[in-house]
C-alpha positions as CSV (number, residue, x, y, z in Angstrom):
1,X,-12.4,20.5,99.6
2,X,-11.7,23.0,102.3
3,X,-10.4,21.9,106.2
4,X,-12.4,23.7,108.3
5,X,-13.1,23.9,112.1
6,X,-16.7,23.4,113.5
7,X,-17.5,23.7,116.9
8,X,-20.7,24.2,119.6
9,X,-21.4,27.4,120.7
10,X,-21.0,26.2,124.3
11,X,-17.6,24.9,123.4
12,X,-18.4,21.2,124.5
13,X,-17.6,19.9,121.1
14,X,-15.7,20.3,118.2
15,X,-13.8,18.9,115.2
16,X,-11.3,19.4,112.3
17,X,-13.0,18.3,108.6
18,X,-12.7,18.5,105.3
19,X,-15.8,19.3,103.4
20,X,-16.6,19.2,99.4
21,X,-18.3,22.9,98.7
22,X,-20.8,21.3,97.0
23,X,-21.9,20.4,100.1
24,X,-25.4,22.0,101.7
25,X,-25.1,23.7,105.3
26,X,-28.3,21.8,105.9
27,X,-26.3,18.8,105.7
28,X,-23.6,20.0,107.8
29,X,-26.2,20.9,110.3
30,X,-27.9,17.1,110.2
31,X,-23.9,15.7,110.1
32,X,-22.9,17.5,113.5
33,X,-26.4,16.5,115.4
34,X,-26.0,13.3,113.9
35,X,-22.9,12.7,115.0
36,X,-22.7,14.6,118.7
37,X,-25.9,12.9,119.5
38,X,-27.4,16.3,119.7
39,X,-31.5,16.6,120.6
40,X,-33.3,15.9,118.1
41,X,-36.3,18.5,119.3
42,X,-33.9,21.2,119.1
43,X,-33.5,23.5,115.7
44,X,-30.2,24.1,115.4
45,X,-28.5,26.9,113.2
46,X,-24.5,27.8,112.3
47,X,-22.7,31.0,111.8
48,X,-19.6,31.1,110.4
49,X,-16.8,32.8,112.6
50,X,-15.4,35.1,109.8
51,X,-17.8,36.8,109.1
52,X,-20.4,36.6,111.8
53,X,-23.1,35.7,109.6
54,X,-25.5,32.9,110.6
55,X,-25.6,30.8,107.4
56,X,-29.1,30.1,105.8
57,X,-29.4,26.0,105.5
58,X,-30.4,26.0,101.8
59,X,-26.5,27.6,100.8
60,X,-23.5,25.8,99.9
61,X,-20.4,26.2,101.4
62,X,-19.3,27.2,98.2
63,X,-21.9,30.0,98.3
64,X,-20.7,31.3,101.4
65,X,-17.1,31.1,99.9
66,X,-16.0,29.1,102.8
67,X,-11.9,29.3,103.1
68,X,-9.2,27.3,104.4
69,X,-9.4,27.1,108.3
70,X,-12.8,28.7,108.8
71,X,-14.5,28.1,111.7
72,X,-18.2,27.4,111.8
73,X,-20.5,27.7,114.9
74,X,-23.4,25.8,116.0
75,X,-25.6,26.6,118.3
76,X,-29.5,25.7,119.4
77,X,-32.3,27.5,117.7
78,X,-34.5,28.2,121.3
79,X,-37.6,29.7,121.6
80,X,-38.6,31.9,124.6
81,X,-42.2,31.6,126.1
């Protein structure tokens, strides 16, 4: 279990949480838009603060070797045209 900080991009949301590692960033991804009512057209990916690494959906947080405190981005996936 790590406490970690997870916040939009545009710095209209954010939270405190503790997370299992075990846990799938996919899931984290679904939790946030879930829970912030995000669009549900809208891709949305994460990048964790400390390293500046946007984190592929299919890793653990245990995988990224997510520490105490980390903070975790998310922002829109969007598509020019």
């Amino acid at each position: 279990m790590a406490s970690v900080f997870i916040r939009m991009a545009d710095g209209t949301r954010k939270a405190t949480v503790n997370l299992p590692g075990t846990m799938p960033i996919a899931q984290l991804l679904q939790t946030a838009q879930k829970n912030w009512n995000l669009p549900s057209n809208t891709g949305y990916a994460i990048r964790l603060e400390r390293t500046g690494l946007q984190l592929d959906a299919s890793a653990t947080l245990d995988s990224v070797e997510v520490q105490e405190n980390d903070v975790f981005e998310v922002f829109p996936i969007l598509e020019a045209g």
